[in-house]
KOLVEX-343106 format. One line per field, with one value per residue (C-alpha): x, y, z; residue in one letter. Coordinates in steps of 0.2 Angstrom, whole numbers, padded with zeros to 4 digits. Layout:
<nodes>
px c(X, ...) $
py c(Y, ...) $
pz c(Z, ...) $
residu c(a, ...) $
</nodes>
This chain:
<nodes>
px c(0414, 0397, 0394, 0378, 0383, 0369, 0376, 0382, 0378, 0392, 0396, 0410, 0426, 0436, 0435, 0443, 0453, 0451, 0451, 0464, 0478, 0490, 0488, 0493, 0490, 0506, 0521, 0519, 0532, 0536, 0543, 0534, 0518, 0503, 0492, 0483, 0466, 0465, 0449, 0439, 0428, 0413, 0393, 0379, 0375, 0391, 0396, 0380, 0386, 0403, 0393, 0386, 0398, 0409, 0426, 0426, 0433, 0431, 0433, 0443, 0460, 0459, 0463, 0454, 0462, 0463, 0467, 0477, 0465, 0448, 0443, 0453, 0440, 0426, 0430, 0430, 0415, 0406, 0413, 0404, 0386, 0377, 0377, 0393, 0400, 0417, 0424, 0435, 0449, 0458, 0474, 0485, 0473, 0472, 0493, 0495, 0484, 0492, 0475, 0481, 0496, 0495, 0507, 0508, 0508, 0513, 0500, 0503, 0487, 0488, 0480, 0477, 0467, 0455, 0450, 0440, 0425, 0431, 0443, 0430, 0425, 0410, 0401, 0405, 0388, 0388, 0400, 0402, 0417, 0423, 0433, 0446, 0460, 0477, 0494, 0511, 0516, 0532, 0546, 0562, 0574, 0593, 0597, 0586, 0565, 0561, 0542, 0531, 0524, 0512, 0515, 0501, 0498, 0492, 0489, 0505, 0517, 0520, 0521, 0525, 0510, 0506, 0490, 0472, 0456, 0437, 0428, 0413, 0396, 0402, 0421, 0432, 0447, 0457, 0447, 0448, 0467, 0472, 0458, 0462, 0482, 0479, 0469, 0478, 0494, 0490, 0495, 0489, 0489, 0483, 0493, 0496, 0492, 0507, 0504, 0490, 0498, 0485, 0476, 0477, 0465, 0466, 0455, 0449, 0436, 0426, 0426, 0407, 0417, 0410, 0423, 0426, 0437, 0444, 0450, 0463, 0467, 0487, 0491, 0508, 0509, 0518, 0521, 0525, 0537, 0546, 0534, 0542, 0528, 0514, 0497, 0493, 0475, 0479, 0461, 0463, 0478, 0492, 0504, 0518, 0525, 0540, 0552, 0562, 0573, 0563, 0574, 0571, 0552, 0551, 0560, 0549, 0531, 0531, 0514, 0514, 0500, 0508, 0525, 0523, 0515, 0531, 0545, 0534, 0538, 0555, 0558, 0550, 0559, 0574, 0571, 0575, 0560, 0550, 0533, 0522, 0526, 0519, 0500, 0489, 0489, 0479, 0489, 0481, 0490, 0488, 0483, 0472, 0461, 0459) $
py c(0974, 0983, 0992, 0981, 0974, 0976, 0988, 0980, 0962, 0948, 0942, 0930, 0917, 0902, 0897, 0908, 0911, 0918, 0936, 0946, 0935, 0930, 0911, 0904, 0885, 0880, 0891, 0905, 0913, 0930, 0943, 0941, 0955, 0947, 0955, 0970, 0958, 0942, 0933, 0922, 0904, 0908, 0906, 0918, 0914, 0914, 0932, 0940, 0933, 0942, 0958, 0958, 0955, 0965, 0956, 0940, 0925, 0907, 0903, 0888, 0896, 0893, 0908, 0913, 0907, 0919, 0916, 0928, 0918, 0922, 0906, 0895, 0903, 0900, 0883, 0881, 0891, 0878, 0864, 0871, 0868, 0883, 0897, 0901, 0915, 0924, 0940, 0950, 0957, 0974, 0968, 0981, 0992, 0981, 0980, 1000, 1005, 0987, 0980, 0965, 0953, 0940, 0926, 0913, 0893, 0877, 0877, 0891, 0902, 0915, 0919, 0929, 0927, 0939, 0953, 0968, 0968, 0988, 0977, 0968, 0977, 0969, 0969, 0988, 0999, 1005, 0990, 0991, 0984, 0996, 0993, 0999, 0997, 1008, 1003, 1010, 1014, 1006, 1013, 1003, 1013, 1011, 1013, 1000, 1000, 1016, 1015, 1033, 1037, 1053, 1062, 1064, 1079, 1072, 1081, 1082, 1077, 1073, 1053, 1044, 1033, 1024, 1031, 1023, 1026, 1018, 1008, 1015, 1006, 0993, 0996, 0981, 0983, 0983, 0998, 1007, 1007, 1012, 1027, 1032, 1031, 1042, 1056, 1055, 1059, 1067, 1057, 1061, 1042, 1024, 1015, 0995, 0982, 0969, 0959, 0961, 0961, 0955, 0965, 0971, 0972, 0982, 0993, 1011, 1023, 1038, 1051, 1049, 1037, 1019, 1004, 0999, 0984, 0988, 0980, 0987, 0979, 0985, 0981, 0986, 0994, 0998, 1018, 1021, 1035, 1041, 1058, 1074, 1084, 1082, 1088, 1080, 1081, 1094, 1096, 1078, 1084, 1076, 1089, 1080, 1065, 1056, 1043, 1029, 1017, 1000, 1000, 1019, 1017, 1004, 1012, 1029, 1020, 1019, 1014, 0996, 0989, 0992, 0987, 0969, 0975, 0984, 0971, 0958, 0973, 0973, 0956, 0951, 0967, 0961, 0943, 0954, 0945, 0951, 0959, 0957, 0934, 0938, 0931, 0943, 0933, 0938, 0934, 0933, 0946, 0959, 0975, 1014, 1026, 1038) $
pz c(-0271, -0265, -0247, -0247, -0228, -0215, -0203, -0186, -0195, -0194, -0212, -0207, -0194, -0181, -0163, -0153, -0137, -0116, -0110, -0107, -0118, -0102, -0106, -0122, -0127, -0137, -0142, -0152, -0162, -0156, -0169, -0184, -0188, -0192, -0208, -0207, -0209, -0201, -0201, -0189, -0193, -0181, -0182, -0182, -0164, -0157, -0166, -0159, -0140, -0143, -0149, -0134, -0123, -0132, -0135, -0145, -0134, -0132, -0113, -0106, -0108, -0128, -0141, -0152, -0168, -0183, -0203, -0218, -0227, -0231, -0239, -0228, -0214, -0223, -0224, -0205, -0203, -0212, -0204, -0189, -0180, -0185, -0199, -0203, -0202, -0206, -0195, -0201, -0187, -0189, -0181, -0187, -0177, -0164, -0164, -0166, -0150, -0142, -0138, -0143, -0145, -0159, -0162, -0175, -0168, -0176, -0189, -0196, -0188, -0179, -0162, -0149, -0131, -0136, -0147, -0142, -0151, -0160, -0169, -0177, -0192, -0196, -0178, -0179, -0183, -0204, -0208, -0226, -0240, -0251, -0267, -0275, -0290, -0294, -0301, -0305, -0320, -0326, -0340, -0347, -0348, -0351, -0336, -0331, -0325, -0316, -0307, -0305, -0288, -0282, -0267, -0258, -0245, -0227, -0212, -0205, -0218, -0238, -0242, -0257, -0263, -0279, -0288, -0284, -0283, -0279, -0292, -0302, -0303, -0317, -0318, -0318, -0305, -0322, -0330, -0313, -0311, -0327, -0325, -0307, -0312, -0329, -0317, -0302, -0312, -0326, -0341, -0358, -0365, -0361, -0350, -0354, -0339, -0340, -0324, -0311, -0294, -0283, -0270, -0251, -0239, -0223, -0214, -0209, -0202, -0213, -0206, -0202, -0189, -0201, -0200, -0220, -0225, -0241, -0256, -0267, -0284, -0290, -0308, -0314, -0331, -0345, -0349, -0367, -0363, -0349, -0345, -0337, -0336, -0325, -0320, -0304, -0298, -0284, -0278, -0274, -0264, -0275, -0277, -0286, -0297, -0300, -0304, -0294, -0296, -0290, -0274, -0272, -0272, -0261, -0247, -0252, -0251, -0231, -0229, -0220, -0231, -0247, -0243, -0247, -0262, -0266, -0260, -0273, -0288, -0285, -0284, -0300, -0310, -0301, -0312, -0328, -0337, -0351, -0345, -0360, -0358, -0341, -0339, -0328, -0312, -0292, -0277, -0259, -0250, -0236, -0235, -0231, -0233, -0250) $
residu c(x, x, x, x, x, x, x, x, x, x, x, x, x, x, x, x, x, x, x, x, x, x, x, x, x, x, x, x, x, x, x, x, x, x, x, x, x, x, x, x, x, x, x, x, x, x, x, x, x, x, x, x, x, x, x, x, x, x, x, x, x, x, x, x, x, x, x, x, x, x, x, x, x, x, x, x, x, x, x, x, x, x, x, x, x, x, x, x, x, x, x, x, x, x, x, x, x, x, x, x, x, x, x, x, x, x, x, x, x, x, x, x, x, x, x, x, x, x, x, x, x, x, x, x, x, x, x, x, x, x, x, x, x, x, x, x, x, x, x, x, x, x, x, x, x, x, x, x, x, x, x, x, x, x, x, x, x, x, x, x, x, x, x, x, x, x, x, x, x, x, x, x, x, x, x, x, x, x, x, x, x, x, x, x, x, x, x, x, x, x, x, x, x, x, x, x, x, x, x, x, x, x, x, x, x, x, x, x, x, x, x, x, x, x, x, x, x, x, x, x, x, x, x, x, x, x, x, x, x, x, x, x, x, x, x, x, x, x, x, x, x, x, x, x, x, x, x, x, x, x, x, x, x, x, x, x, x, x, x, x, x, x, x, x, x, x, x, x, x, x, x, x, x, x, x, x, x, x, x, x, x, x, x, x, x, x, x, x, x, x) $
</nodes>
């Protein structure tokens, strides 16, 4: 996906709600944690009003109503009087720093009664995409399927992660994940893709202070052998490597975004099928930072 998006340009969204979020048309269901992307059907013309007045609403006591689907949005944007245009909406930012509440109604979109303009990654000055691919390598053992994880040195802690990296000019998503898994861990040998696991999509800030959506491809793959002996790319601050259990893994991986990734892994190992009958297959799902 190129970084080819004007800067402060909308590229994308759906009608939307009031200021300030205290009236809600309908009954939301409370509880559930929206995506960390949600998008909104919008025009050109009515983007560039919420740019300006800094918070995207629609006025009359209506939410703003928002989709975990792109192309669903897309749809409604060009349904509408004008150029359509689809926003995309950092709601796990928006959730963290609680300035916003979403809830999801009867039809199955979400809303919310306003969403500050900050939140709106593609009304943000040097608004790019960004893509990436990375995958987990897999090992049948007797004891059952183990999966191999990094551990990747933060600022203030350790966490467990699965190995990715960004695309190079040409590189299919595929190509990328079985590079950036190889060099990230340290593995002498190919690694076989058995079933493509979709992508997640989430947002973060460079450190030049540029809002990026990103895109991460995650394949799982076969690993000939069970390796023992590492040799992490430490200047890319991965210190370590190692092997879980499925169920062990997806309670180390704590980052939000990937946790659906990792409930899906240990549901379809959990099925006991055979991965090399499995056809490569995306699916749509949600989705931090190199």
């Amino acid at each position: 996906m190129s970084d080819s998006t004007t800067p402060g340009a909308p590229v994308g969204g759906a009608p939307g709600g009031h200021r300030g979020g205290s009236r809600r048309r309908g009954r939301g269901r409370r509880g559930a944690s929206p995506p960390d992307i949600l998008y909104h059907a919008t025009t050109r013309d009515r983007a560039e009003r919420a740019l300006d007045r800094g918070v995207l609403e629609v006025g009359g006591g209506r939410p703003v109503f928002l989709s975990r689907s792109e192309s669903q949005a897309w749809q409604v944007a060009h349904r509408q009087a004008g150029e359509p245009v689809v926003l995309y909406i950092d709601a796990a930012r928006a959730r963290q720093l609680r300035r916003c509440r979403f809830e999801r109604n009867r039809q199955g979109l979400w809303q919310a009664g306003s969403v500050p303009i900050g939140h709106v990654l593609n009304l943000r000055p040097g608004f790019a995409e960004q893509a990436s691919a990375g995958g987990i390598p897999v090992w049948f053992g007797e004891g059952g399927p183990e999966l191999l994880l990094i551990q990747v040195a933060r600022r203030q802690r350790c966490t467990w992660e699965v190995a990715k990296g960004k695309l190079e000019p040409g590189e299919s998503p595929e190509a990328a994940a079985v590079r950036e898994v190889r060099e990230e861990i340290g593995l002498p040998v190919d690694l076989e893709v058995v079933l493509g696991l979709g992508f997640v999509r989430y947002g973060f800030t460079t450190p030049d202070r540029e809002p990026r959506l990103k895109t991460l491809h995650m394949y799982l793959m076969r690993a000939p052998e069970r390796f023992t002996v590492f040799h992490p790319a430490n200047a890319e601050g991965i210190c370590d490597a190692r092997w879980f259990t499925p169920e062990a893994a997806m309670r180390a991986v704590t980052h939000r975004s990937l946790r659906p990734l990792m409930r899906r892994i240990v549901g379809v190992l959990s099925r006991g099928e055979r991965l090399v009958d499995w056809e490569i297959e995306a699916e749509d799902d949600e989705g931090d930072e190199e």
